[in-house]
N, CA, C and O atoms as a GROMACS GRO file, in nm:
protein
  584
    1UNK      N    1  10.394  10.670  10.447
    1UNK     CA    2  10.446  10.657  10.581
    1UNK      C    3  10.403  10.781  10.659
    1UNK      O    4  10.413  10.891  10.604
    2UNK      N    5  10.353  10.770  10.793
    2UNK     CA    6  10.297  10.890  10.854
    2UNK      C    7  10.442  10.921  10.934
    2UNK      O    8  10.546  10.859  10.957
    3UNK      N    9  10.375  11.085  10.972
    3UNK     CA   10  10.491  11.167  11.036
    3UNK      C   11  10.562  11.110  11.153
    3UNK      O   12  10.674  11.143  11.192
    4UNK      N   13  10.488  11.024  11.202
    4UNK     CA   14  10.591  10.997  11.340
    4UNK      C   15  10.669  10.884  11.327
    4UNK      O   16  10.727  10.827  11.419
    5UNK      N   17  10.667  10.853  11.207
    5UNK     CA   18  10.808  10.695  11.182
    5UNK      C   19  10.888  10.797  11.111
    5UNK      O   20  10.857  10.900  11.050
    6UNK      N   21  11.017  10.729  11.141
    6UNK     CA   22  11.134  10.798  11.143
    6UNK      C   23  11.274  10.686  11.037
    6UNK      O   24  11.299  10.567  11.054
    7UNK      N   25  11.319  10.753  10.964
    7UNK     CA   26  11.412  10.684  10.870
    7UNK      C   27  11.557  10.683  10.986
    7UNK      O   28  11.573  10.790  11.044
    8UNK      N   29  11.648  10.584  11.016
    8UNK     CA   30  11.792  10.616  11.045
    8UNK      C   31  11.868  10.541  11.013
    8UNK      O   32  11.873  10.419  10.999
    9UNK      N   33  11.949  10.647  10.997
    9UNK     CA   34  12.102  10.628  10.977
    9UNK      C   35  12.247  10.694  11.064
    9UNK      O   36  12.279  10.807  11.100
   10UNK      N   37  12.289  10.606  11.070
   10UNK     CA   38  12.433  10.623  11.136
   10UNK      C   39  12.555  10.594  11.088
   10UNK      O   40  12.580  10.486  11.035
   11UNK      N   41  12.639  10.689  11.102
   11UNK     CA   42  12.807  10.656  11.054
   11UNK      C   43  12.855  10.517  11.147
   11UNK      O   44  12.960  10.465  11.111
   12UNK      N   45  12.799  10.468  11.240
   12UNK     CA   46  12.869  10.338  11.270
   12UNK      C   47  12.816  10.238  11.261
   12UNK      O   48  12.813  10.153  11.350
   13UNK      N   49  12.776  10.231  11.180
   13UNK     CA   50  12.724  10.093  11.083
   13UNK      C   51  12.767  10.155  10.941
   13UNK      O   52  12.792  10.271  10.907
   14UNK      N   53  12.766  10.006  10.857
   14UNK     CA   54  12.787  10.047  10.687
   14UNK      C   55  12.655  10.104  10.646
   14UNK      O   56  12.544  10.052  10.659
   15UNK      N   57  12.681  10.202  10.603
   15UNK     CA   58  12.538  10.241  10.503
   15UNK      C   59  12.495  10.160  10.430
   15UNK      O   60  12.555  10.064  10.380
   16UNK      N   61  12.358  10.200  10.414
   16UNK     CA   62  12.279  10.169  10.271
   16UNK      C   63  12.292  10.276  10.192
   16UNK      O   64  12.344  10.386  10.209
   17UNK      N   65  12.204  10.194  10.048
   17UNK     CA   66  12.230  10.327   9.991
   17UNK      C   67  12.147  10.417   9.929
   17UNK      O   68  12.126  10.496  10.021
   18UNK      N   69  12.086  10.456   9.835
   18UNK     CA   70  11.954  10.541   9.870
   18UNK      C   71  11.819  10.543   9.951
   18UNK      O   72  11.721  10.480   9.913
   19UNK      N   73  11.820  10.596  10.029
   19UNK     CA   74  11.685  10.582  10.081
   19UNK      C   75  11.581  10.571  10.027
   19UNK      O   76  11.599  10.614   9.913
   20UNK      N   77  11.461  10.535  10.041
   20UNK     CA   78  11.369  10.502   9.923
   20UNK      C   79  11.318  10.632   9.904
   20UNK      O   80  11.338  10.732   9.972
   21UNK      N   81  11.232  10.614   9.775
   21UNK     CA   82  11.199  10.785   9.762
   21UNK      C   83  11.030  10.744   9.812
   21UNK      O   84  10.962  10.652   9.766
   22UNK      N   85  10.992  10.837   9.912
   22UNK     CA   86  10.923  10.838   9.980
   22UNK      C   87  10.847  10.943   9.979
   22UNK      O   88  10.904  11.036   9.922
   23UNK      N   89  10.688  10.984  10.038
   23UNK     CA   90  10.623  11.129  10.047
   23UNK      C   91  10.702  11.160  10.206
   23UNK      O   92  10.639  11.251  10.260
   24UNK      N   93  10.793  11.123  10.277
   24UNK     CA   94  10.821  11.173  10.416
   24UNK      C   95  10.960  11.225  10.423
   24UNK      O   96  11.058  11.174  10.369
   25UNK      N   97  10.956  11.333  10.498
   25UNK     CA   98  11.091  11.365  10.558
   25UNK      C   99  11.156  11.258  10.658
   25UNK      O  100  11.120  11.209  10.765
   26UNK      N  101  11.295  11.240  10.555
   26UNK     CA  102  11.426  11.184  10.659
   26UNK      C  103  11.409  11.223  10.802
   26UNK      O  104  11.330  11.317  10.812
   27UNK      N  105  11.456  11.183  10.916
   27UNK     CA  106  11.428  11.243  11.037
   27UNK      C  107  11.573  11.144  11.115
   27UNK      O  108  11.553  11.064  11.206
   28UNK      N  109  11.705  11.171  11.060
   28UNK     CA  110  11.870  11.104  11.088
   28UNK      C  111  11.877  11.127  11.236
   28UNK      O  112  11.850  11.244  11.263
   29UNK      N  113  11.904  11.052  11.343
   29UNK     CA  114  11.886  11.061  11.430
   29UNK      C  115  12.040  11.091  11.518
   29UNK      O  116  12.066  11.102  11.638
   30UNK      N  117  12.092  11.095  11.439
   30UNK     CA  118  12.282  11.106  11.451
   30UNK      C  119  12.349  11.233  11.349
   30UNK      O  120  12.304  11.220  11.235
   31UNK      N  121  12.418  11.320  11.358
   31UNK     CA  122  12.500  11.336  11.251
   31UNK      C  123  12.585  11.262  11.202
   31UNK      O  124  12.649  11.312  11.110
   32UNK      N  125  12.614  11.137  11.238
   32UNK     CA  126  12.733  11.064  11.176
   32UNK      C  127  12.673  10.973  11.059
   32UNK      O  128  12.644  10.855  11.072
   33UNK      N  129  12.663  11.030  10.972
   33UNK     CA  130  12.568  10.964  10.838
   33UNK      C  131  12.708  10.909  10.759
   33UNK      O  132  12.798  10.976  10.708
   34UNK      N  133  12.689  10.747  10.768
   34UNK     CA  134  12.788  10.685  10.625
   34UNK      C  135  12.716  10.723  10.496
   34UNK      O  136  12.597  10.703  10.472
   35UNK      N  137  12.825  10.791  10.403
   35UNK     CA  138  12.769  10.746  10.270
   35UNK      C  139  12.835  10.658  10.155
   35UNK      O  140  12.820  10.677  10.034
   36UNK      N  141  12.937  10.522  10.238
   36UNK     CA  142  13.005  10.474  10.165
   36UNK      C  143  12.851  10.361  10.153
   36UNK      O  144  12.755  10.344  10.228
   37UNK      N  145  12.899  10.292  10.000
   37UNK     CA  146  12.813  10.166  10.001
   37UNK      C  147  12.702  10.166   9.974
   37UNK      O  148  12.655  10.056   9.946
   38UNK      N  149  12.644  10.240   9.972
   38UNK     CA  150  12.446  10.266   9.943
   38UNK      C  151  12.383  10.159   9.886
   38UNK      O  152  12.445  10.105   9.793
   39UNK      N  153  12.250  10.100   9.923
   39UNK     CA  154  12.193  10.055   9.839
   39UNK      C  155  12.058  10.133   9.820
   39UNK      O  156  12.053  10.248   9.775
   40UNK      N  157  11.928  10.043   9.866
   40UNK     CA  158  11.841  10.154   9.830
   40UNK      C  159  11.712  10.109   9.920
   40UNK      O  160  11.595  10.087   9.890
   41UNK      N  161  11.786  10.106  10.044
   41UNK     CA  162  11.716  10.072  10.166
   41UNK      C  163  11.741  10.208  10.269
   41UNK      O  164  11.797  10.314  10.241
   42UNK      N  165  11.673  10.162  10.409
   42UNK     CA  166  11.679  10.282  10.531
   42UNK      C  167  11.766  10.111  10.596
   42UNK      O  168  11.758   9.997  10.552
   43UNK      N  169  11.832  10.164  10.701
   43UNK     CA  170  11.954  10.121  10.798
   43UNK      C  171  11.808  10.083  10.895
   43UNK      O  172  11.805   9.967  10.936
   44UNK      N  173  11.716  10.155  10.925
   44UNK     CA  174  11.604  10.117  11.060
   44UNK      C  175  11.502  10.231  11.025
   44UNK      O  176  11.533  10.348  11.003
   45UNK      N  177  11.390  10.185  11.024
   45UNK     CA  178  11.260  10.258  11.036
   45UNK      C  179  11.202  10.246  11.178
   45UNK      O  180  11.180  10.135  11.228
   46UNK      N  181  11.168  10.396  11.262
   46UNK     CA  182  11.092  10.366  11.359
   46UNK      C  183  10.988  10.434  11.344
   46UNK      O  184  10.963  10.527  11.268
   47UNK      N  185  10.909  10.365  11.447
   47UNK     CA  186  10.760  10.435  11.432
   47UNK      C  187  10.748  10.435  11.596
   47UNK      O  188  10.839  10.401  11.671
   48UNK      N  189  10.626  10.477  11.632
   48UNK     CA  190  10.638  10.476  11.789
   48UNK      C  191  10.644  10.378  11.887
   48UNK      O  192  10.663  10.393  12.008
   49UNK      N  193  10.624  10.263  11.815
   49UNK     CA  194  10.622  10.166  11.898
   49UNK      C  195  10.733  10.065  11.893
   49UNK      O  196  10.776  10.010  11.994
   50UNK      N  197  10.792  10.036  11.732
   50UNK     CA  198  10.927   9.962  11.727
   50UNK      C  199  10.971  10.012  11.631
   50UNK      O  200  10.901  10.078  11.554
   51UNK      N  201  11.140   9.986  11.611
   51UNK     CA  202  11.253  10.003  11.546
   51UNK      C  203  11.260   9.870  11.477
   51UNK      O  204  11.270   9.761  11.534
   52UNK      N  205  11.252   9.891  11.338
   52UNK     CA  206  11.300   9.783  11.232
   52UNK      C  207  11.412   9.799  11.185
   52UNK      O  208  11.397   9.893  11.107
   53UNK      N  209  11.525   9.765  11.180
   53UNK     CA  210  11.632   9.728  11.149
   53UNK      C  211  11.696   9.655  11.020
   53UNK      O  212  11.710   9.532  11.026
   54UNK      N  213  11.734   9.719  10.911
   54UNK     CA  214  11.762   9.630  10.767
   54UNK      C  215  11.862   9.508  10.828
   54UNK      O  216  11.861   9.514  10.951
   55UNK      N  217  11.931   9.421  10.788
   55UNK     CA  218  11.987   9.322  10.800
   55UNK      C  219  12.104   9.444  10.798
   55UNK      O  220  12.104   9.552  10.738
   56UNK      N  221  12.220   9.373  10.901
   56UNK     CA  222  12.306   9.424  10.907
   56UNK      C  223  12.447   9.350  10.864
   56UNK      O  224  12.472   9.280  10.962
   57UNK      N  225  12.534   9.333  10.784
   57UNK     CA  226  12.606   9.246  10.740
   57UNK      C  227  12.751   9.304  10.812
   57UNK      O  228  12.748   9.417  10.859
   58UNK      N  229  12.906   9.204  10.821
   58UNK     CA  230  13.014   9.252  10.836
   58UNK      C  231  13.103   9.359  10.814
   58UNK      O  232  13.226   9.366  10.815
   59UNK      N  233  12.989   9.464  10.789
   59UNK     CA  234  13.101   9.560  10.722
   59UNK      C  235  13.114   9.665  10.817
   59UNK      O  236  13.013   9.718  10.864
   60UNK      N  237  13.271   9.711  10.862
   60UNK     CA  238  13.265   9.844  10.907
   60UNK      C  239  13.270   9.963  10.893
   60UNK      O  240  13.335  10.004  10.797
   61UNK      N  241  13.233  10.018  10.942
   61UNK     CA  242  13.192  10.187  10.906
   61UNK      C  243  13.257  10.227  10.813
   61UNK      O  244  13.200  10.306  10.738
   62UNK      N  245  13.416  10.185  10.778
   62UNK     CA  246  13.481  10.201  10.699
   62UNK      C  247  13.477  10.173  10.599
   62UNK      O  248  13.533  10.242  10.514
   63UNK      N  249  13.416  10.070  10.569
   63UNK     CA  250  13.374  10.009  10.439
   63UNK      C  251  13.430   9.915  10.409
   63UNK      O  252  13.432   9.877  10.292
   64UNK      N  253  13.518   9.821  10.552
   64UNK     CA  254  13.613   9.695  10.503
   64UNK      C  255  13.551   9.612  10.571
   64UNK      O  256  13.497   9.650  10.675
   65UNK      N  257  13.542   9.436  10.518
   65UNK     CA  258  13.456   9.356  10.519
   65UNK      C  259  13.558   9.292  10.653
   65UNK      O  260  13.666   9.348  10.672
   66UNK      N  261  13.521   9.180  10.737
   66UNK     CA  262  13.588   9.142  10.843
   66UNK      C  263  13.585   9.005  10.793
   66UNK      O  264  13.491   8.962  10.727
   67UNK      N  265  13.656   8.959  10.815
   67UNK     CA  266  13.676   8.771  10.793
   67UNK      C  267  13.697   8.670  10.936
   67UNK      O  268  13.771   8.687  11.034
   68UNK      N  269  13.621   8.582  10.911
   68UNK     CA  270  13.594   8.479  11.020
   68UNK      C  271  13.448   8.486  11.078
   68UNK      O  272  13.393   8.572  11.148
   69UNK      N  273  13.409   8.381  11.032
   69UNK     CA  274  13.291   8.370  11.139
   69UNK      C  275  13.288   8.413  11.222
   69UNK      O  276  13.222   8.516  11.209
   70UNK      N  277  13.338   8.397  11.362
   70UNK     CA  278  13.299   8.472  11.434
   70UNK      C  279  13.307   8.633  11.469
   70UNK      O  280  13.234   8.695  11.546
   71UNK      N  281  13.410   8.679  11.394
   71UNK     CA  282  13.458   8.826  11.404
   71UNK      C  283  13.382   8.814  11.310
   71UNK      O  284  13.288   8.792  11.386
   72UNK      N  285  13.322   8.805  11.180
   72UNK     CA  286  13.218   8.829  11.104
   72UNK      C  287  13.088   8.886  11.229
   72UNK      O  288  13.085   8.997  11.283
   73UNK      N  289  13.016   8.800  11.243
   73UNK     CA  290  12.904   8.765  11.365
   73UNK      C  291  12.930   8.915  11.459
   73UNK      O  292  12.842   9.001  11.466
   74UNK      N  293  13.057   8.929  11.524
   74UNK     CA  294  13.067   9.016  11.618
   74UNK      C  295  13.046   9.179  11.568
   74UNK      O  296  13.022   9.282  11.631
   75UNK      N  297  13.068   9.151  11.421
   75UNK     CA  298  13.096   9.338  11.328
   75UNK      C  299  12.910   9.338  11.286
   75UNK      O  300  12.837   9.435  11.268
   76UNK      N  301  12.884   9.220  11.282
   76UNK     CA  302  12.737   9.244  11.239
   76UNK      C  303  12.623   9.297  11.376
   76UNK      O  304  12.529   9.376  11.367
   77UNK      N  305  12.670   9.226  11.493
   77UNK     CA  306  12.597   9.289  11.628
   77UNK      C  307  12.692   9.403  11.643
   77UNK      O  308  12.656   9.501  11.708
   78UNK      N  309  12.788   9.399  11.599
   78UNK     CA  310  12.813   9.565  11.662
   78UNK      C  311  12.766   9.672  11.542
   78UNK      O  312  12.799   9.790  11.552
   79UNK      N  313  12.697   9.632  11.444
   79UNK     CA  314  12.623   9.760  11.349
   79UNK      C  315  12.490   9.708  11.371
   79UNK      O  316  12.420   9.769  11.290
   80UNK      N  317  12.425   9.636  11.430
   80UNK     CA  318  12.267   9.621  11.491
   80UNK      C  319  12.290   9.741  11.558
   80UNK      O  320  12.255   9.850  11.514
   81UNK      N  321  12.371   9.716  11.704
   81UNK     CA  322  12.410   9.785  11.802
   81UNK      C  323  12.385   9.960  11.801
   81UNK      O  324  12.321  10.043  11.865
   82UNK      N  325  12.488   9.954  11.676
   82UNK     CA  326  12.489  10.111  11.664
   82UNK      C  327  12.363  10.164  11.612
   82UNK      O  328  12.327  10.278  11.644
   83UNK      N  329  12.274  10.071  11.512
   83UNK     CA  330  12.160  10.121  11.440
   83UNK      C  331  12.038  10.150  11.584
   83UNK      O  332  11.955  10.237  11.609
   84UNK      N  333  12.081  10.036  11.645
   84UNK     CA  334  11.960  10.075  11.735
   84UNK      C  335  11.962  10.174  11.802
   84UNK      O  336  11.862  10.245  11.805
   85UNK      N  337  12.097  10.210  11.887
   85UNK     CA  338  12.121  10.327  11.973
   85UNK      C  339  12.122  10.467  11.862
   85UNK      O  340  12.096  10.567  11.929
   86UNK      N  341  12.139  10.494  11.747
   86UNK     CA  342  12.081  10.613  11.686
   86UNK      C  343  11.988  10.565  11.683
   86UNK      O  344  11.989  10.623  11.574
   87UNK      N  345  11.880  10.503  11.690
   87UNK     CA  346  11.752  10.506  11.668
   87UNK      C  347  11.665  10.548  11.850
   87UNK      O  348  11.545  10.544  11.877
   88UNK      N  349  11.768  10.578  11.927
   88UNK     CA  350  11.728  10.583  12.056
   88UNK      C  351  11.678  10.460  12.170
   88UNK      O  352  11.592  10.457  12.258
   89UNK      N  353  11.795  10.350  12.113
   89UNK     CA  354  11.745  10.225  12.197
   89UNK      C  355  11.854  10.188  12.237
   89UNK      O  356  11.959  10.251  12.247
   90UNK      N  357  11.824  10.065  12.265
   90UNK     CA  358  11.980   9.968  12.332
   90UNK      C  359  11.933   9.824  12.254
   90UNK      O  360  11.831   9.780  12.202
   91UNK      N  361  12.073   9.778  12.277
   91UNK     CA  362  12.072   9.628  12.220
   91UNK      C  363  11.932   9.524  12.304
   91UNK      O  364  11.871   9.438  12.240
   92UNK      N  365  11.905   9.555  12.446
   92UNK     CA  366  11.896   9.502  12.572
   92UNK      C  367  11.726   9.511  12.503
   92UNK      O  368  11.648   9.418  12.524
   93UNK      N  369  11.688   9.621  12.429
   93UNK     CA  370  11.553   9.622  12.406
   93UNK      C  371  11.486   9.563  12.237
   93UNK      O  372  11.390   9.603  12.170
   94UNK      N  373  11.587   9.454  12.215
   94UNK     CA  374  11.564   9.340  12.107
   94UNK      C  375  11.442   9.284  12.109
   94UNK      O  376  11.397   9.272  12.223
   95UNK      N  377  11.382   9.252  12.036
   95UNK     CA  378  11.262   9.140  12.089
   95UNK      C  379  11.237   9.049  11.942
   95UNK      O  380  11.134   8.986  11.916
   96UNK      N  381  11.322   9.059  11.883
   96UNK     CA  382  11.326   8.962  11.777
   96UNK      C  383  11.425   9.014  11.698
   96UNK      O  384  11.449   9.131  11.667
   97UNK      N  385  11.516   8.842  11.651
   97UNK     CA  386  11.620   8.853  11.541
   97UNK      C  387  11.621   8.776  11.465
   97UNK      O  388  11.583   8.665  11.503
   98UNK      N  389  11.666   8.791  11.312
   98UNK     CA  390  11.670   8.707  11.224
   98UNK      C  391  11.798   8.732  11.188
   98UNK      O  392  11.857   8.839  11.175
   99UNK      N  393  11.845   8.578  11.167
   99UNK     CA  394  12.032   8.550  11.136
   99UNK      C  395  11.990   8.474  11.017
   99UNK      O  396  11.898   8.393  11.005
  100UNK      N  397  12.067   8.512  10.940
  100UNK     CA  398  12.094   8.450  10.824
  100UNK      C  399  12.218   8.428  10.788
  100UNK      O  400  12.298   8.521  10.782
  101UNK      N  401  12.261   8.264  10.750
  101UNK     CA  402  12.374   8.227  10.746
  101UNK      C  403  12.429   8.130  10.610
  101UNK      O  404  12.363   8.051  10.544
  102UNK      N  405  12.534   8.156  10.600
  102UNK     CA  406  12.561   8.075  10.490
  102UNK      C  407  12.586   7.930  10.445
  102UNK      O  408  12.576   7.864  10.342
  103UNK      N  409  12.622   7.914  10.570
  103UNK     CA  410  12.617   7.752  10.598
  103UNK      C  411  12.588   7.727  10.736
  103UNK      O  412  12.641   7.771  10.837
  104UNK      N  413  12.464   7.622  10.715
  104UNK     CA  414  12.437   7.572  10.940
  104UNK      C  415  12.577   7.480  10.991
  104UNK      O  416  12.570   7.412  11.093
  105UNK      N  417  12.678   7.486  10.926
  105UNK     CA  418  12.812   7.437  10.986
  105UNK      C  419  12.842   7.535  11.114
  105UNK      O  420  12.873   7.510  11.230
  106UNK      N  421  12.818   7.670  11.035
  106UNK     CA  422  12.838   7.779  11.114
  106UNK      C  423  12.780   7.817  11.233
  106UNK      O  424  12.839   7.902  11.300
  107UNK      N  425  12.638   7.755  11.287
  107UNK     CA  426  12.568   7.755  11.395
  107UNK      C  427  12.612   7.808  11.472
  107UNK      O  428  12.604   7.926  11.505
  108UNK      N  429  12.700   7.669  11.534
  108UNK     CA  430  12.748   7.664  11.662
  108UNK      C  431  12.831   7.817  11.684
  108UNK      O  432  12.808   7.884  11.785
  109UNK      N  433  12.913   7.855  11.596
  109UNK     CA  434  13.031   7.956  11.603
  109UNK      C  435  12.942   8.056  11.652
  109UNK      O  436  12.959   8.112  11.760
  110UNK      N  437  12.826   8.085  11.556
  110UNK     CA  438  12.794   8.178  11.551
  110UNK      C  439  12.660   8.211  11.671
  110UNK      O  440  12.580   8.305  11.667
  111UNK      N  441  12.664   8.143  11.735
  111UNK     CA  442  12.576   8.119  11.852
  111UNK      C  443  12.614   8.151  11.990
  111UNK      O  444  12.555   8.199  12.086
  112UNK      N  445  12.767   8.096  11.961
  112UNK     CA  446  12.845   8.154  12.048
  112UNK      C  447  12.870   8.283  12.073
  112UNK      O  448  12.855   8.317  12.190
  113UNK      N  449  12.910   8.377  11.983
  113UNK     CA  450  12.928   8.474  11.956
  113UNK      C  451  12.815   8.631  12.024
  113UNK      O  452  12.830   8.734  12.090
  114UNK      N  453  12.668   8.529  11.929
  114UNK     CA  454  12.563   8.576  11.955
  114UNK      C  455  12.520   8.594  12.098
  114UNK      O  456  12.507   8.705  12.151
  115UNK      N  457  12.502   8.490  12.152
  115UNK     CA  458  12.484   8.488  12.307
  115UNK      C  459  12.511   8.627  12.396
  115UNK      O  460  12.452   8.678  12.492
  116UNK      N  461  12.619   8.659  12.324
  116UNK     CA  462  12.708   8.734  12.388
  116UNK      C  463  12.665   8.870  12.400
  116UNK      O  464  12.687   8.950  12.490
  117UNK      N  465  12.587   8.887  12.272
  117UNK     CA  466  12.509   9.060  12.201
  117UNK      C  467  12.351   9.028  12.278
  117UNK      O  468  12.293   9.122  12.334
  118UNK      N  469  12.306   8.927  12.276
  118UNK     CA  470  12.142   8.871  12.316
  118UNK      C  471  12.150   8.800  12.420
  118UNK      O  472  12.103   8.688  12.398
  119UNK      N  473  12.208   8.819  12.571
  119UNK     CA  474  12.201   8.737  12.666
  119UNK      C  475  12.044   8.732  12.682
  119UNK      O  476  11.997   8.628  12.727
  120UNK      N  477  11.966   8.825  12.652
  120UNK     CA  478  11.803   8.849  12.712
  120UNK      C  479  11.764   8.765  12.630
  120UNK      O  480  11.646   8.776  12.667
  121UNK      N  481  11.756   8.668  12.526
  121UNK     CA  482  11.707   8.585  12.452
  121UNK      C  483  11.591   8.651  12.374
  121UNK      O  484  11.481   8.621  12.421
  122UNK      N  485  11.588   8.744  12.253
  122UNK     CA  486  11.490   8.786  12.183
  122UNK      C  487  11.364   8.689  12.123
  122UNK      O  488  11.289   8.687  12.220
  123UNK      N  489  11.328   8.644  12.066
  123UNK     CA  490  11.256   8.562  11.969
  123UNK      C  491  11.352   8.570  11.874
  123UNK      O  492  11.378   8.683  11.832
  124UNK      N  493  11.419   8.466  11.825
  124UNK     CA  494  11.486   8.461  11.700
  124UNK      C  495  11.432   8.389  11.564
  124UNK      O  496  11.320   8.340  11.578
  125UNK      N  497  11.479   8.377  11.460
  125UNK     CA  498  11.470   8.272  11.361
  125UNK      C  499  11.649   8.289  11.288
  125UNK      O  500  11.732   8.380  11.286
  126UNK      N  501  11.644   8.180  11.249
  126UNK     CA  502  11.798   8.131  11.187
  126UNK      C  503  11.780   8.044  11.108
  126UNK      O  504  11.736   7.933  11.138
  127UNK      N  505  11.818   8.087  10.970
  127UNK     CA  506  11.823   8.054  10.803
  127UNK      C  507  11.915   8.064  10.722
  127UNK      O  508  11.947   8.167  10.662
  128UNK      N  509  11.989   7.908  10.708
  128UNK     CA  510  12.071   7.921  10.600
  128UNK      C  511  12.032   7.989  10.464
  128UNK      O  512  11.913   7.976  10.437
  129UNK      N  513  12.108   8.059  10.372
  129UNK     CA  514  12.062   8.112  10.250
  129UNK      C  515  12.165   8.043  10.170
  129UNK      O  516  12.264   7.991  10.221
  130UNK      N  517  12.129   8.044  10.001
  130UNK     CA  518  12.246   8.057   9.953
  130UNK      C  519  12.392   8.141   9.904
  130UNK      O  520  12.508   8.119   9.870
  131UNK      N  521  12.281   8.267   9.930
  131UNK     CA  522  12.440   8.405   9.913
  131UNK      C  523  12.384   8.496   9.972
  131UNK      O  524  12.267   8.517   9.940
  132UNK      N  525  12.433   8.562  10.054
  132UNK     CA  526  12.431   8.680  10.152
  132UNK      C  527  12.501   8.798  10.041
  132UNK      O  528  12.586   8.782   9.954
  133UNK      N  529  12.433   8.911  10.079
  133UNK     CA  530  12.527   9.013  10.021
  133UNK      C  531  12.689   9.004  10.021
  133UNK      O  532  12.745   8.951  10.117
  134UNK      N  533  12.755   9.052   9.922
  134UNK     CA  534  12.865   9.058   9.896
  134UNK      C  535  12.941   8.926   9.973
  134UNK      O  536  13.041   8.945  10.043
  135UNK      N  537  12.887   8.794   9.953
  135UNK     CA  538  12.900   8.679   9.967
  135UNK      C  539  12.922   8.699  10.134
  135UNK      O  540  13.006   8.609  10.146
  136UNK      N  541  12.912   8.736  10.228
  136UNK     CA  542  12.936   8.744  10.375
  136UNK      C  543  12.876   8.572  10.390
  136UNK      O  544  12.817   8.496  10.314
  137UNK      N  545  12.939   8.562  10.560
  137UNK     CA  546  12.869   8.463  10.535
  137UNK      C  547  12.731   8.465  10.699
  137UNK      O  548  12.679   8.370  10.758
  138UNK      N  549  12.721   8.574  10.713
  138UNK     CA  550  12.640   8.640  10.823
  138UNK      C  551  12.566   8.720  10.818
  138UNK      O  552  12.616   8.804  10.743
  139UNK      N  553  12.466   8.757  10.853
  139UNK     CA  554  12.348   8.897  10.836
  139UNK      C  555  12.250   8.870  10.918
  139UNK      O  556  12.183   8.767  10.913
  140UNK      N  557  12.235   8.972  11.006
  140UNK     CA  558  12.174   9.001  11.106
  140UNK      C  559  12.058   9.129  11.095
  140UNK      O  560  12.093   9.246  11.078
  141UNK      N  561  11.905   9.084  11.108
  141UNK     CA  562  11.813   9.211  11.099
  141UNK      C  563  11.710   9.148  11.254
  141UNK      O  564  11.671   9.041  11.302
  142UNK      N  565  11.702   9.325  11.288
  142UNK     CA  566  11.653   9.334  11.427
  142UNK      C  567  11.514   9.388  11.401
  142UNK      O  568  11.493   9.472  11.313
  143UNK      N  569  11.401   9.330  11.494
  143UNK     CA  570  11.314   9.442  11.593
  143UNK      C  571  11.323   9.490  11.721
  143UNK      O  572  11.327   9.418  11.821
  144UNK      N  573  11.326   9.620  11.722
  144UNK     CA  574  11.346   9.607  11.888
  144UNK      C  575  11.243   9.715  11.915
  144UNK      O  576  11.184   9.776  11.826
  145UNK      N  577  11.223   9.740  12.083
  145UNK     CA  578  11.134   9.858  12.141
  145UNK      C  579  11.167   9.971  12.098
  145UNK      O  580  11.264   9.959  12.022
  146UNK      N  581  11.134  10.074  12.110
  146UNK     CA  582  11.226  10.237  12.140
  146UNK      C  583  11.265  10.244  12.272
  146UNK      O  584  11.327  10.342  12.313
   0.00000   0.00000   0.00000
């Protein structure tokens, strides 16, 4: 990875948990670093031109999972949210999302919801799976501008 992509992380989203081991320096764009939860991903890689975003699932900063579809949906755009703005963006500069869901019963709920975080209409895709991390039944991963 060359010097000008950038690893982040933020305390308001759930962490991941090790960062990969890499030849590059971390470059945290926040002091508010979670270290509950780790896996062994980066939260968003930027480089100069876009911010990649790991899938972001229901969990809050705290480390407690939210229940209901749609308050599910709403904790997952609000840790896109936060990943993007430590990464020096806004929600507003999305340009593609991928939802992944546990059942397409859930669509509609969760469309609703969505609308709400993506009035600008990104490019999306939306894919039932069969198990989402820690069985959620929502996960949300972004590209957006800087």
């Amino acid at each position: 990875m060359s010097s000008d992509q950038q690893i982040i992380f933020t305390k308001d989203a759930p962490a991941v948990s090790k960062p990969l081991a890499l030849t590059y320096v971390q470059l945290p764009l926040t002091d508010k670093i979670n270290t509950h939860d780790m896996s062994n991903q980066s939260q968003a890689i930027k480089t100069p031109n876009m911010i990649y975003c790991s899938g972001q699932i229901p969990l809050t900063p705290e480390g407690e999972m939210v229940q209901g579809i749609t308050e599910q949906t709403r904790q997952a755009c609000k840790n896109v949210q936060a990943v993007v703005e430590a990464a020096g963006s806004t929600i507003s500069k999305v340009v593609k999302t991928t939802v992944f869901i546990s059942d397409m019963s859930y669509f509609a709920e969760i469309n609703s919801e969505y609308e709400k975080w993506f009035s600008h209409k990104p490019a999306r895709s939306c894919v039932a799976v069969k198990t989402l991390p820690k069985n959620v039944d929502v996960e949300i991963e972004v590209i957006a501008l800087p």
